[in-house]
MIPA-543451 format. One line per field, with one value per residue (C-alpha): residue in three letters; chain; residue number from 1; x, y, z. Coordinates in pm, whole numbers, plus 50000, padded with zeros to 5 digits. Each point is the difference from the previous one (the first is absolute). Example, Ala and Ser with C-alpha at 12.3 -4.5 7.8 and 13.67 -1.06 7.14 Angstrom:
2
aa	[ALA SER] .
ch	[A A] .
i	[1 2] .
xx	[51230 50137] .
yy	[49550 50344] .
zz	[50780 49934] .
end
This chain:
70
aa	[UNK UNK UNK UNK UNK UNK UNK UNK UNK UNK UNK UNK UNK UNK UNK UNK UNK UNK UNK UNK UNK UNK UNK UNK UNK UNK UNK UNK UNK UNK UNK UNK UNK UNK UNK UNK UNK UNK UNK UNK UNK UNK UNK UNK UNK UNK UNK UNK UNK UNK UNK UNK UNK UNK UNK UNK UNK UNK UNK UNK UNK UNK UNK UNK UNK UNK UNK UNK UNK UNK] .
ch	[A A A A A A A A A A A A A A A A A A A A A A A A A A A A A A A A A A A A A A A A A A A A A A A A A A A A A A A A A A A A A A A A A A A A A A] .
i	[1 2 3 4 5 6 7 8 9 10 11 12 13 14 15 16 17 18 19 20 21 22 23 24 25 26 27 28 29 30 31 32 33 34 35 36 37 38 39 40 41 42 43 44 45 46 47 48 49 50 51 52 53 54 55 56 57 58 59 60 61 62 63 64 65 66 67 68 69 70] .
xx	[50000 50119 50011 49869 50087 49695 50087 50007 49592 49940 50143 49875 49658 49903 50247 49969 49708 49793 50110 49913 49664 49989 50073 49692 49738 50131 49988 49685 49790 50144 49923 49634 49964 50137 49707 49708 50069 50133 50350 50046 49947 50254 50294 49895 50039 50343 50137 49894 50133 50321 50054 49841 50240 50317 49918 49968 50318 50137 49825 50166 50332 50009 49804 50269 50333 49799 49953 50338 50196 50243] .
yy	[50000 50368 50214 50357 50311 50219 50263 49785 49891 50330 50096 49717 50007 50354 50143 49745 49819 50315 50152 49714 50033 50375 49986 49695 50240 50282 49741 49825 50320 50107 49662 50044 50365 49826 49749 50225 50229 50258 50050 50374 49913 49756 50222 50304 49730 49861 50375 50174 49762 49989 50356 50075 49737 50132 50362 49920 49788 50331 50209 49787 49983 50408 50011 49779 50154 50383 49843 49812 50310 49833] .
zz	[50000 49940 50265 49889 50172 50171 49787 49697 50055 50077 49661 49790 50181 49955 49758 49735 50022 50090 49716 49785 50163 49966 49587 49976 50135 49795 49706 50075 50052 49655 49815 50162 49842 49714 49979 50082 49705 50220 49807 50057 50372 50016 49759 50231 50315 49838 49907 50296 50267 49836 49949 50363 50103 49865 50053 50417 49986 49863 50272 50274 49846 50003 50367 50136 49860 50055 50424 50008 49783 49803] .
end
């Protein structure tokens, strides 16, 4: 048996996997749109969340170095 560090389930439990799960809901709500007829929905749903997405990792990049000056 291999012995797996705390930190290591912690990682692979919530890092990875929810991630995994994270991206199936994202892709599952858009392959429902899909199927209902509702394609602008799901482009606006696909566009949107990545752009939101990307602009806030932007936001908190900026926030942190404006707090931490460096």
């Amino acid at each position: 048996m291999v012995s797996v560090s705390a930190n290591a389930r912690i990682f692979i439990l919530m890092g990875i996997l929810g991630a995994f799960t994270t991206f199936s809901t994202f892709a599952l709500e858009n392959l429902q749109l899909l199927r209902s007829g509702e394609t602008g929905m799901a482009i606006l749903n696909i566009v949107l969340s990545n752009v939101i997405g990307l602009a806030l990792v932007f936001l908190g990049y900026f926030l942190s170095r404006f707090i931490v000056q460096v």
